[in-house]
Structures are given as structure tokens and as C-alpha cells.
N, C-alpha and C positions, 0 to 999 in steps of 0.2 A: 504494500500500500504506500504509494509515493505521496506524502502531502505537496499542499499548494498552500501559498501564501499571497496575502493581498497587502501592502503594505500604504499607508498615508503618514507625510511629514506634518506637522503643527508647525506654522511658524511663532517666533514672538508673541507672548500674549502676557498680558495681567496675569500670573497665578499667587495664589497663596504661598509664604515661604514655606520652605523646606527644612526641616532642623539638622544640622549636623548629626551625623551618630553619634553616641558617646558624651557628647558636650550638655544633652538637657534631659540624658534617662532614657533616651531612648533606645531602650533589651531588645534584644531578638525575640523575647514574648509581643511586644509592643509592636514587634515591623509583622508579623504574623498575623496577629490579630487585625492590624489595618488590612493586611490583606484579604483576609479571612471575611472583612467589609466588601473592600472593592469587586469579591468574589461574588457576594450575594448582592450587590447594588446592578452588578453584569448580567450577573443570571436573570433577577426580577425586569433588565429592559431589554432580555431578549423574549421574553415571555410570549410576545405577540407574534415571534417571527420562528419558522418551524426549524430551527437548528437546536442542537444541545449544546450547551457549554460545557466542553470538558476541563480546560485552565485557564489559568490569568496569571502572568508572571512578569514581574519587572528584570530588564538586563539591560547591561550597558549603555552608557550612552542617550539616555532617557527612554530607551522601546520598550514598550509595555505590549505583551504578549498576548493576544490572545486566539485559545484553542477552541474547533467548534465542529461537529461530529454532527452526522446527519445518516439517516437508516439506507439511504437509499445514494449514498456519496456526498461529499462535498463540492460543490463549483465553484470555481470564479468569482460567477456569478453572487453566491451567496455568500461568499469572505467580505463583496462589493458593498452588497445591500446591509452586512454587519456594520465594516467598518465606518461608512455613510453616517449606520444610526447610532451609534457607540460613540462617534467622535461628536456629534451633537449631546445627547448624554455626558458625557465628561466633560465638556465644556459647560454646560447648567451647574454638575456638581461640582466645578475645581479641579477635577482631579488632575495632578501634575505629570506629564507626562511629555514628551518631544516628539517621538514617532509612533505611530501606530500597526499595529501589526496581526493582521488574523490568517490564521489559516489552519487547515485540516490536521488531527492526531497524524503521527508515524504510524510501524510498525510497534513503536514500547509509548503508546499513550498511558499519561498515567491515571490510574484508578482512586476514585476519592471515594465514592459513593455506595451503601449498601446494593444498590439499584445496580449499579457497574460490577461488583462481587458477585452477583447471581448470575447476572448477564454476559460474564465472561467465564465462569465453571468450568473448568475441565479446559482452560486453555494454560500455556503455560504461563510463570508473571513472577516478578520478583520483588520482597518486601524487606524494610528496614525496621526492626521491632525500634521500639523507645527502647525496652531493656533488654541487654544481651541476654542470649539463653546458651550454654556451653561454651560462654566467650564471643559466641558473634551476634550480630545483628540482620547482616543480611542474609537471607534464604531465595534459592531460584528451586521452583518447583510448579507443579500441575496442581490448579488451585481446585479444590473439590467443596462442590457446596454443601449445605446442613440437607439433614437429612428431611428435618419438616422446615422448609423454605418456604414462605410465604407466596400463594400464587401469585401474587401481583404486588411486587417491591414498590416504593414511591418512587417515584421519577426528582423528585427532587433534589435540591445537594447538600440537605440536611444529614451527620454523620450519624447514623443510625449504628447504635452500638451492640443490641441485644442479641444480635446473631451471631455466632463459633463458629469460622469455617476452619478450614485444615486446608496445609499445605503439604501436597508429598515432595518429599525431596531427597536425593541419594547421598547420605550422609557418609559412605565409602561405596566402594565397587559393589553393586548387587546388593546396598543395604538399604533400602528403602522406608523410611522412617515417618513420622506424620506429624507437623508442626500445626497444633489447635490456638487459633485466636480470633479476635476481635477487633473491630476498626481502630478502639480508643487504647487498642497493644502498638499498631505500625505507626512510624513515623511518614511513611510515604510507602506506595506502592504503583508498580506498572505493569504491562504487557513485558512476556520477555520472549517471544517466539525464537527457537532454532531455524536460522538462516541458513540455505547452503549459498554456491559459490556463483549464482545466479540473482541473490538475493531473493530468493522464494520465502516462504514459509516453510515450515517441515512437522 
């Protein structure tokens, strides 16, 4: 799956400052949690327009990322009609940003959502617990869902924590092991398909 991106520059504009890191308290609880806003302020204005939002990421140079998933593919077209309505939206609310940026998951989109854990079962994907378990944190294995999984997850990107899934993963040669957890265990998690030399899926 090749993503596509739509890209728009902001020139110059009034915004709000921006606080230095470090200088007024500003933790890496603090830069999260704004996100974790900016997250939910994107999702609620794409609500009218039929795409998913799968991230929102700031990087370098003031681009502010955004990721947007659709059942039937992503176009062009629809990164266009995102960024159009998104750069209006951030400009209403301040949000500080330079260039703008949408475009389609890869192959390793990451997973936030209960709704994304069901919806990707049995594919492979890789997770970084909060707390080590045997010393590590990260696990790549074939994500297996619960066994009474709710027929109809929310679509939302609210972290629904009640659900145990399990990760198989080969802890040595032929040793097959089962890693059981909960959204509010990983610090992040994504798709991790084996590629071959083609760049396929496998």
C-alpha cells in the first residue's frame, strides 16, 4: 500500500506564541496531552467528510501531519478536500503550525483505537508496552483478538481500555508465546507486515 500525500504551505500569519520547552513547564505529559486535543479537535471537523483519521503529528520545521484512511482507498482527491477544510479549521482555532500535510497510512499505520485492535486481528503489528515485561518493551507478533469481542467496536478515537487482547510472538526459535494486554499497557502500537523483496505483503 503506497501512501499519497497532499501537502499546503501557510504563509505569515498572527498566531499565538509558542512557549519554549523547558523554560515555563512545559513535560512531555503537557506536549501529549495538547496533542491528544489537537487529535480530537481533527477528528470532530472531519466528522462531516467520509474519511477516518488515523494520526496527527507534528515534525520538523512546523509540518503538522496529518493521517487519513478510507474503506475503499484514499485519493488525491480526498487529502485535497481534507487539507482545504482543516486549514480553515486551524486557522479559526490558532493552531500553530507552517505547512500542512495529509495523506494516506503506509504499510505500518499506527493503531490507536479499540475499533483499529479488532479491525486488524490476526494481522501482524508491533507494540511498545509502558512497562517492560522480561526486560523489553517492544513485541512484533500476530495480534489475536478476545474471544467475546464486541460485535460492533465504536468507530471513535476514544481509548477504550476494557478489552485483553494477546499478542503471539516467537520468543526463541519454535517458541511461540502469548503476550495478554490492554490499550492503557502500550505506549504506541502499529501494523508490522513481513515484506519481501518486491515490497509485497507476506
Amino acid at each position: 500500500m503506497q501512501p499519497i500525500f497532499f501537502g499546503r504551505w501557510v504563509g505569515p500569519r498572527q498566531q499565538a506564541p509558542v512557549r519554549a520547552a523547558g523554560r515555563q513547564g512545559r513535560d512531555t505529559g503537557q506536549i501529549l496531552e495538547r496533542m491528544a486535543d489537537l487529535f480530537a479537535l481533527t477528528e470532530e471537523a472531519l466528522a462531516g467528510i467520509d474519511v477516518e483519521l488515523v494520526d496527527v503529528e507534528r515534525a520538523a520545521m512546523g509540518l503538522l501531519r496529518v493521517t487519513i484512511d478510507k474503506a475503499d482507498g484514499v485519493r488525491i482527491e480526498d487529502c485535497e478536500q481534507v487539507s482545504k477544510h482543516l486549514s480553515r479549521v486551524y486557522e479559526v482555532e490558532n493552531i500553530d503550525y507552517k505547512r500542512l500535510e495529509v495523506g494516506s497510512p503506509g504499510v505500518d499505520r499506527p493503531l490507536r483505537t479499540q475499533a483499529e485492535f479488532l479491525r486488524f486481528a490476526g494481522e501482524r503489528i508491533e507494540i511498545k508496552l509502558r512497562d517492560a515485561v522480561d526486560g523489553r518493551k517492544v513485541f512484533n507478533g500476530t495480534l489475536r483478538a478476545p474471544e467475546e469481542a464486541p460485535a460492533d467496536a465504536p468507530a471513535d478515537a476514544s481509548r477504550v481500555t476494557s478489552i485483553t487482547f494477546a499478542l503471539e510472538f516467537e520468543a526463541k526459535k519454535n517458541d511461540i508465546q502469548v503476550l495478554s494486554f490492554t490499550l492503557d499497557d502500550i505506549e504506541r502500537a502499529k501494523l508490522d507486515p513481513v515484506l519481501d523483496f518486491k515490497g509485497k505483503k507476506r
